[in-house]
C-alpha angles and dihedrals in degrees: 000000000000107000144175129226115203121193137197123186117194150176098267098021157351116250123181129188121193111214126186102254093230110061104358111251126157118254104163146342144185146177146193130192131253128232103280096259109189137178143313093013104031112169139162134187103236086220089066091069095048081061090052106055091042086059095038082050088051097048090051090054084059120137108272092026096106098227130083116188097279133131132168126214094284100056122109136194131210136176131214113199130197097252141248098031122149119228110171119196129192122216096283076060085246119158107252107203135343115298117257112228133230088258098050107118098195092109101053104115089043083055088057095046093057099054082047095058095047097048107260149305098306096060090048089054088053090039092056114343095264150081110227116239123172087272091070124096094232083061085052091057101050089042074059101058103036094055110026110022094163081064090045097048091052096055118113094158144039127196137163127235093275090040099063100041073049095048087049096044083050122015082229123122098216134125133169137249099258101057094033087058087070104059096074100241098081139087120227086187111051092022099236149102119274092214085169078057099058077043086084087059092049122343084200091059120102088209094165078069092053091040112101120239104273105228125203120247092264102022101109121233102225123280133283112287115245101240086044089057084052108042087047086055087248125163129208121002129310133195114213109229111211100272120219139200122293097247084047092052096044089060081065100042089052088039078235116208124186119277087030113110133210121199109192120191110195120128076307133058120216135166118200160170146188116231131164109238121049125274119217115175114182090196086070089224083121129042111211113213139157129250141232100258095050097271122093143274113213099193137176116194139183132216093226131055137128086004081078107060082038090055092043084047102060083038096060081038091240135127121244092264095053092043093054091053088047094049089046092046084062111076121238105295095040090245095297091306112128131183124207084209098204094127086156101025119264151254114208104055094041106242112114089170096060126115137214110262119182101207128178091057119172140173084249089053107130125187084249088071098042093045085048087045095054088043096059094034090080107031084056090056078060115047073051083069101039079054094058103047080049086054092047088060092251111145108245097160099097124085115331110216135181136213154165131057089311080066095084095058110098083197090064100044083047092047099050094045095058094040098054094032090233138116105259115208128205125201098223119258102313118129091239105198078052091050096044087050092065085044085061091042097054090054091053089051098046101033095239136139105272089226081053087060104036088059096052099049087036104150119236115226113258092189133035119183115193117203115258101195129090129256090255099050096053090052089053095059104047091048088058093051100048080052090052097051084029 
């Protein structure tokens, strides 16, 4: 049977979902769990993730899955990676230190610098879509050479987290659009590095030279080595589809339109949207990337997001079941209490520095109020979000869906409900950038446009949660909030 593999490597794990090639059905998945990585300093060894998806592999070929490691000559792999990562290579193509994730805050002030030498946010906005903060690759780079120039001297290549599990699958340096448009030295627009850009970092530097090959979203990458296949406990032969990063493959695995939103809750937190015209926005609120069909991906993301109601968890001493009844026992508003939730700084808005404050405290205040309030300080990050992209003229009226681990909370489909006053879908229990991995995949191996693909295998909601509260408390309770961050 000809099958994809879709892969998404994440922060805190590697999932994988098998689905059969043809008409995209689940027939097995599996996952393992990456080192714990935390700000400000958040690495991880790349290898790390290579023993991960062996054993997520090896999960999914367990007895019962429906699947055993075959594929037949018309089967296809692609991976989906957390974004903005820095793996630097030397010429033996090596990895020369640990990568720096995308929350890792070191390169903060190097972040600040760069916006500084090419005149602002605004010209970076034209330059790549984007304003750098810490989380961008560029920032990691000049972290790079600022603190360990040895490291820097050596580097003869430079990958993100996708690139190089796609770069092991395949010896071959590629990437695609999507996941090159967040590093902060590509164009979304004209689809192409921005090598002047990388300049700022080191005038002497041939960086086209250290840049990966870009792909196009059905242009397949090369086929599974042989010793990798092996080594993976993988029958028969693979092609690699492109990859791409793990916002843009969520968009497939949703069959994302524009106007339609995702709100996805992971260690991160990101609101988006696909659109067909580039989006540049000099106040670096939104990030404008590109996406992994050939339109574009305007984003906001935050740095916190299910960590939150896990920190406030273990310190009501409850379990996450327990925490979601409690936050849903408080009303809209969470009786006046109202968390700043950057627990680990924080990204949008810009402040890598900030802490978490409760504020609102009483001596009626219940856990109830503090698990709600950790609930709707980050959904109202957020909606923050979800407000900006509306400012920049971008269409957000269509389905809101939401993803990721936070998902499963009832607390959080109920939350955000009430909070944007909208019915929330969620797409059952699939992992969806695995899923829109395999969407990716599936192109590659038929040959076919990866929209094409997306809207065929297009997932229907299995829950629909519609808000209870009422217009004015959840104005309330945002108001309360953007006083709070203000």
């Amino acid at each position: 049977m000809p099958v994809t593999i879709g892969v998404d490597s994440s922060t805190s794990a590697t999932k994988v979902e098998v689905r059969d090639a043809d008409d995209g059905s689940l027939l097995a998945s599996g996952a393992a769990e990456h080192p714990l990585a935390r700000p400000p300093r958040s690495e991880q060894d790349p290898a790390a993730w290579w023993v991960a998806l062996g054993a997520a592999l090896e999960a999914a070929r367990s007895p019962g899955s429906g699947w055993s490691g075959w594929g037949d000559l018309g089967s296809a792999i692609a991976v989906a990676g957390q974004q903005h990562g820095l793996i630097a290579l030397d010429a033996r193509r090596e990895v020369l230190r640990p990568a720096k994730l995308w929350n890792d805050t070191e390169s903060a002030t190097d972040a600040s610098a760069l916006v500084d030498a090419l005149g602002g946010g605004a010209a970076w906005a034209a330059a790549c879509g984007s304003v750098p903060v810490a989380a961008f690759t560029i920032t990691k780079l000049a972290w790079l050479r600022r603190v360990e120039p040895v490291a820097f001297a050596r580097l003869a290549h430079v990958l993100l987290p996708h690139d190089y599990l796609t770069s092991v699958l395949t010896g071959e340096l590629v990437t695609d659009a999507g996941d090159a448009s967040g590093t902060g030295y590509f164009s979304p627009a004209e689809r192409r590095w921005r090598p002047d850009l990388l300049a700022l970092v080191d005038p002497d530097v041939d960086w086209s030279a250290r840049l990966p090959r870009v792909l196009e979203p059905a242009v397949p990458a090369g086929e599974l080595l042989g010793d990798v296949r092996r080594s993976l406990h993988l029958s028969g032969r693979f092609c690699v589809a492109p990859g791409t990063g793990d916002n843009m493959a969520a968009a497939l695995g949703v069959g994302l339109v524009p106007g339609d939103v995702v709100v996805s809750l992971g260690t991160s937190g990101t609101v988006f949207t696909v659109t067909e015209s580039p989006v540049a926005d000099g106040s670096g609120e939104i990030a404008g990337f590109a996406d992994a069909t050939g339109r574009y991906l305007p984003l906001v993301c935050t740095l916190n997001a299910t960590r939150v109601p896990d920190t406030f968890a273990r310190l009501l001493g409850v379990d996450r079941a327990v925490f979601g009844a409690l936050a849903l026992s408080s009303p809209p508003g969470s009786n006046g209490v109202v968390l700043r939730p950057y627990l680990e700084g924080e990204r949008t808005p810009d402040r890598p520095d900030a802490t978490g404050v409760l504020s609102g405290l009483r001596t009626t205040t219940t856990q109830a109020d503090v698990a709600r309030a950790a609930i709707e300080g980050v959904l109202c990050g957020l909606l923050d979000g979800l407000d900006a992209l509306r400012r920049a003229g971008v269409a957000v009226d269509g389905r809101l869906v939401l993803a990721g681990g936070g998902a499963r909370s009832a607390a959080f489909r109920q939350v955000l409900a009430d909070l944007s006053g909208r019915p929330v879908e969620v797409l059952g229990e699939e992992e969806l950038v695995a899923r829109g991995a395999c969407v990716q995949a599936a192109a590659v191996l038929h040959g076919r446009d990866v929209l094409e693909v997306a809207e065929a295998w297009r997932p229907l909601p299995t829950v629909v949660t519609d808000p209870v509260a009422t217009p004015e408390q959840a104005s309330t309770a945002r108001a309360a909030y953007a006083v709070s961050v203000s």
